[in-house]
DOMAR-840093 format. One record per atom (N, C-alpha, C): x, y, z. Coordinates in steps of 0.001 Angstrom, whole numbers, padded with zeros to 6 digits, always signed. Example, Ala and Ser with C-alpha at 12.3 -4.5 7.8 and 13.67 -1.06 7.14 Angstrom:
<nodes>
+013190-005690+007800+012300-004500+007800+013200-003300+007800+012850-002250+007080+013670-001060+007140+012900+000030+007870
</nodes>
This chain:
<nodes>
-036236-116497-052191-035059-117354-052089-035396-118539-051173-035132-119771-051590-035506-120627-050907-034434-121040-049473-035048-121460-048331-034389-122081-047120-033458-122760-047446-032107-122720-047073-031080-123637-047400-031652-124914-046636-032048-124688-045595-032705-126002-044927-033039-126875-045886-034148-126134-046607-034994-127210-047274-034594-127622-048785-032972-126895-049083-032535-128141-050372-031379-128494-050061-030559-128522-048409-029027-128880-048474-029990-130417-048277-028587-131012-049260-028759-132557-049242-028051-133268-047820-028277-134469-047687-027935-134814-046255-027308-136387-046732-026712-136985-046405-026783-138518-046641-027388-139165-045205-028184-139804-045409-029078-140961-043997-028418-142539-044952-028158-143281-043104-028086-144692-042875-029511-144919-042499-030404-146080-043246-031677-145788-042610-031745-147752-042387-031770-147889-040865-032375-149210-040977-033681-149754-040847-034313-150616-040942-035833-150912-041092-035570-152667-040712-036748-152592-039858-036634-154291-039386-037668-154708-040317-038201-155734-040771-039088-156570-041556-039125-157715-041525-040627-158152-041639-040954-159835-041350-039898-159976-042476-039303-161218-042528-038713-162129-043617-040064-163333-044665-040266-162091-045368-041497-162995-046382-040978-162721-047628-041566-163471-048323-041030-162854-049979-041804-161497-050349-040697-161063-051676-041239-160014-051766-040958-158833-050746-040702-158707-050046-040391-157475-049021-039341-156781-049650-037919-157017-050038-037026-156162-050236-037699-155738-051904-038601-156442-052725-039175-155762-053911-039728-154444-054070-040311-154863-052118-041131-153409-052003-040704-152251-051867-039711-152269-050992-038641-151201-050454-037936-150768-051331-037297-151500-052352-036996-150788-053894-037845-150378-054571-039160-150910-054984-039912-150343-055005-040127-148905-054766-040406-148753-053815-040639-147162-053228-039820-146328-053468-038236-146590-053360-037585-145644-054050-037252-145319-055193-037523-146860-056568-037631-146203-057747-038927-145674-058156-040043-145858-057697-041122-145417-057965-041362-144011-058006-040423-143473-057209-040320-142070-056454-039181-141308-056847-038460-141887-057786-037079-141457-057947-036263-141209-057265-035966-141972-055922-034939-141540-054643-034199-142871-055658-032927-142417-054956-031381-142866-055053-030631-144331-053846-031286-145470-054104-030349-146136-053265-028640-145866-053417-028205-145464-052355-026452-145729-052495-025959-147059-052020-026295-147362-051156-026062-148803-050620-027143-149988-050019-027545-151098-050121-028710-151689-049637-028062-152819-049303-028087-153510-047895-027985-154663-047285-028808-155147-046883-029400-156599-046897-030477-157054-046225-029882-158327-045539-030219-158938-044362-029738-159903-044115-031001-160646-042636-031592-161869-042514-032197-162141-041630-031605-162038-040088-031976-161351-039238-031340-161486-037406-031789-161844-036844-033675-162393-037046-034110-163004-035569-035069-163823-036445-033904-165507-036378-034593-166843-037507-036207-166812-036610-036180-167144-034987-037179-167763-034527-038856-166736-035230-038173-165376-035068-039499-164378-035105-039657-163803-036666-038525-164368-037609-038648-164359-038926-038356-162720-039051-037624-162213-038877-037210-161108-039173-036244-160630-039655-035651-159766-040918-034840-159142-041363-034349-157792-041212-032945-157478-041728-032938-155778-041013-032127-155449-042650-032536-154515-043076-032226-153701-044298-031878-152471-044204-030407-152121-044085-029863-151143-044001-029704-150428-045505-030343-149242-045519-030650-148370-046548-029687-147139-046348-028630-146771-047517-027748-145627-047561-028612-144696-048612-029078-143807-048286-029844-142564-049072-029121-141032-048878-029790-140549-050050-029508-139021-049619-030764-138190-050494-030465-136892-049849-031732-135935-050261-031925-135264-049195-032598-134152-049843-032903-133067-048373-033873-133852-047381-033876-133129-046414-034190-133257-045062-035712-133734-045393-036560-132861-045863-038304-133466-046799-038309-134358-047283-037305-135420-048362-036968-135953-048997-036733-137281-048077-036190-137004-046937-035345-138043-046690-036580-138274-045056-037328-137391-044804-038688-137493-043924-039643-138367-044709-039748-138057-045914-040533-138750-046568-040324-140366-046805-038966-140552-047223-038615-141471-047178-038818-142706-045842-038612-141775-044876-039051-143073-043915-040318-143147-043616-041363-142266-043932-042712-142308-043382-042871-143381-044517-042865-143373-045824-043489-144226-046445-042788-145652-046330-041420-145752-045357-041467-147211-045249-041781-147776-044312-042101-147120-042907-043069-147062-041863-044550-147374-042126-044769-147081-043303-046536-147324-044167-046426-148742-044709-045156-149455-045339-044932-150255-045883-045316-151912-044695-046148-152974-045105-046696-153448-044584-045543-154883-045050-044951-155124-044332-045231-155815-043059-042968-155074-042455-043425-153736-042209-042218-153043-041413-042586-153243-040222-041710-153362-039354-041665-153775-037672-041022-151794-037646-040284-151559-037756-039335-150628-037275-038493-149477-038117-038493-148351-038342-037357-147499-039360-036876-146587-038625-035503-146868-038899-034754-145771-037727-033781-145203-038550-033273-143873-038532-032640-142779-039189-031211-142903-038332-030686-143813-038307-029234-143918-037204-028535-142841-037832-028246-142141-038580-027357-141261-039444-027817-139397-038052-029606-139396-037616-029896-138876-037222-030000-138778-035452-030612-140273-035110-030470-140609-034127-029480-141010-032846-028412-140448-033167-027020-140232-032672-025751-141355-033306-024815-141433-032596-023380-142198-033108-023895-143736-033058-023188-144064-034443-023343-145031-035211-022050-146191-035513-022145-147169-036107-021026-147792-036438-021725-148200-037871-020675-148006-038490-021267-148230-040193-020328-148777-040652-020128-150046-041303-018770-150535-042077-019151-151530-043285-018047-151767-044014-018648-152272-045416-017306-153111-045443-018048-154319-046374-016629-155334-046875-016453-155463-048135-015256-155774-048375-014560-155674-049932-014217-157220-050224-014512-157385-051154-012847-158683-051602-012683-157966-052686-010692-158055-052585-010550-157255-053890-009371-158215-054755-009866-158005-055689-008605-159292-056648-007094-158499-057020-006455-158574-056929-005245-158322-057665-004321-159227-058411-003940-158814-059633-003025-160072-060451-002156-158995-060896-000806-159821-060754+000539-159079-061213+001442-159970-060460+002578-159514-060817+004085-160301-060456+005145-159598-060125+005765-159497-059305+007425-158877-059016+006890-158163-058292+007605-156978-058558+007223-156024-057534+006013-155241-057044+005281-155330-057867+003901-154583-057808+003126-156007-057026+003482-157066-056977+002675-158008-056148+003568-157356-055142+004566-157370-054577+004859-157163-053160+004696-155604-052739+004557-154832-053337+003961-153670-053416+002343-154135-052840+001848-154501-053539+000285-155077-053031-000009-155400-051635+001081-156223-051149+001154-156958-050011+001730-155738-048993+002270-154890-049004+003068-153838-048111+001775-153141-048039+001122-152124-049187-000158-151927-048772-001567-152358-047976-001455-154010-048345-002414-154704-047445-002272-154478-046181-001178-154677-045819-000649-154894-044531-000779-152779-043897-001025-152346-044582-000640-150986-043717-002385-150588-043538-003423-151796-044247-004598-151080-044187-005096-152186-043474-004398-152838-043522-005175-154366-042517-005907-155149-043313-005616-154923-044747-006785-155867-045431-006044-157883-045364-006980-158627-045280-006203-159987-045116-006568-160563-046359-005391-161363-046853-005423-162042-048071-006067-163468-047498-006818-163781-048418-008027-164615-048241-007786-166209-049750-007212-165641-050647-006926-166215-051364-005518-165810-052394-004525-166620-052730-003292-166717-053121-002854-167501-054528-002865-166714-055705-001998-167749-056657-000755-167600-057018+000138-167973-057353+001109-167083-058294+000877-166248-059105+000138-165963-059625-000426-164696-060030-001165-163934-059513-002062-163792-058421-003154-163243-058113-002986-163626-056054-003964-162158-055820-004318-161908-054430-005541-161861-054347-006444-162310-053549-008289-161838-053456-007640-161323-051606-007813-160204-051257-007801-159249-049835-009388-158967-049452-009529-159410-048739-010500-159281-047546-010295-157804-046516-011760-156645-046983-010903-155700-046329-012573-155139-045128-012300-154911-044117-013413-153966-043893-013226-152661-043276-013853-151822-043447-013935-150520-042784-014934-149732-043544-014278-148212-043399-015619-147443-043618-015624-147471-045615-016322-146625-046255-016554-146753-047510-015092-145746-048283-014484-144903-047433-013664-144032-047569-012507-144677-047741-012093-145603-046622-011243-146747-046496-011290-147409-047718-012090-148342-047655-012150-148919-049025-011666-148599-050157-012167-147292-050627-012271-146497-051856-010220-146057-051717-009837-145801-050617-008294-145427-051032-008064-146745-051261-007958-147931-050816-007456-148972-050903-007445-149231-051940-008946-149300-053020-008753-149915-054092-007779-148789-055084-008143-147557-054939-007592-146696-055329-005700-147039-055858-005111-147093-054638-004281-147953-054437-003229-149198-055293-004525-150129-055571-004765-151103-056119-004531-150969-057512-005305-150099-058077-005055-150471-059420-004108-150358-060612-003148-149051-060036-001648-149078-060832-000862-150856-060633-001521-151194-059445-000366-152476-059046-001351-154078-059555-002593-153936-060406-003180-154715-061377-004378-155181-060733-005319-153678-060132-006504-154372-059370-007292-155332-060849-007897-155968-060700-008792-157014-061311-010036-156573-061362-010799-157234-059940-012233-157085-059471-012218-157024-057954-013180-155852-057841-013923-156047-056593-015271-155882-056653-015337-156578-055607-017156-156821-054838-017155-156685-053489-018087-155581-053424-018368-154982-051930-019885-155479-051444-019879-155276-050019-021340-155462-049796-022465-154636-049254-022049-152901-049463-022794-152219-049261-022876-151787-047492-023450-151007-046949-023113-150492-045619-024013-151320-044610-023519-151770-043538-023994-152376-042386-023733-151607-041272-025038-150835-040440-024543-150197-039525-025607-150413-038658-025014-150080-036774-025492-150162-035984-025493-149142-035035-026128-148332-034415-025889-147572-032925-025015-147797-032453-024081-147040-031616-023253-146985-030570-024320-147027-029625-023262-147897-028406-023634-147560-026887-025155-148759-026720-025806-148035-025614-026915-149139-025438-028339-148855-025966-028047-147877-027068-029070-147389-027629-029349-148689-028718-030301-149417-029160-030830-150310-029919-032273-150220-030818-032435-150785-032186-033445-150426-032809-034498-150749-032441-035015-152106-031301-035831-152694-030605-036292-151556-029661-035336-150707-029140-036038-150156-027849-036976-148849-028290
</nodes>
């Protein structure tokens, strides 16, 4: 009988610093379709213009082997500065943004708007027909919101996948 250890699945936030060159985020997908791992969420965005560096927050899951593996081989991946398992490495802040469209009229628009307001999402754009809400929080959040949404004429949304950081004065540099 096998170790539950070694097939309970886990979900990891995994961030990774990287020069900003081309080609880098090719690679990092790369590796996980090559391998058949599962991106759930991928953000990349540049943080330090002078030293040319990017930080790519990776949402994965897979057992504990799976998800070891996963960072050794992006630790191998040339030109990585840094890969850190924040999901592992203690409390985190993880949040994601939405814009979400809604179109309708009468009451289900002000229905829309009573909900916004109880989740904090801010309307960002306004027609007589239509709402675009600006929302952030966790992915759970989100997901009731739109949930929400769509008896009262969600449209479209576009999210941007998970951005997370350490709590406290713990940092990926140190």
């Amino acid at each position: 009988m096998p170790d539950p250890a070694e097939t309970a699945q886990r979900a990891a936030t995994i961030a990774v610093l990287v020069e900003n060159e081309a080609g880098i985020l090719a690679r990092v997908v790369g590796l996980f379709s090559g391998r058949g791992y599962n991106i759930e969420s991928l953000t990349v965005a540049p943080v330090d213009e002078a030293k040319r560096i990017s930080r790519i927050t990776i949402v994965t899951s897979g057992t504990e082997m799976v998800i070891e593996q996963i960072k050794a081989q992006l630790d191998r991946l040339v030109p990585v500065h840094k890969v850190a398992d924040l999901t592992l490495e203690g409390p985190h802040v993880a949040r994601e943004m939405a814009l979400i469209k809604v179109v309708g009229r009468g009451e289900n628009r002000l229905e829309a708007l009573r909900l916004a307001d109880a989740f904090r999402a801010r309307v960002v754009d306004a027609t007589t027909e239509s709402f675009v809400f600006e929302m952030t929080g966790s992915g759970d959040k989100l997901d009731a919101f739109i949930a929400l949404m769509r008896p009262l004429g969600l449209a479209e949304v576009s999210r941007t996948g998970v951005v997370a950081i350490a709590r406290g004065p713990r940092s990926i540099h140190s």
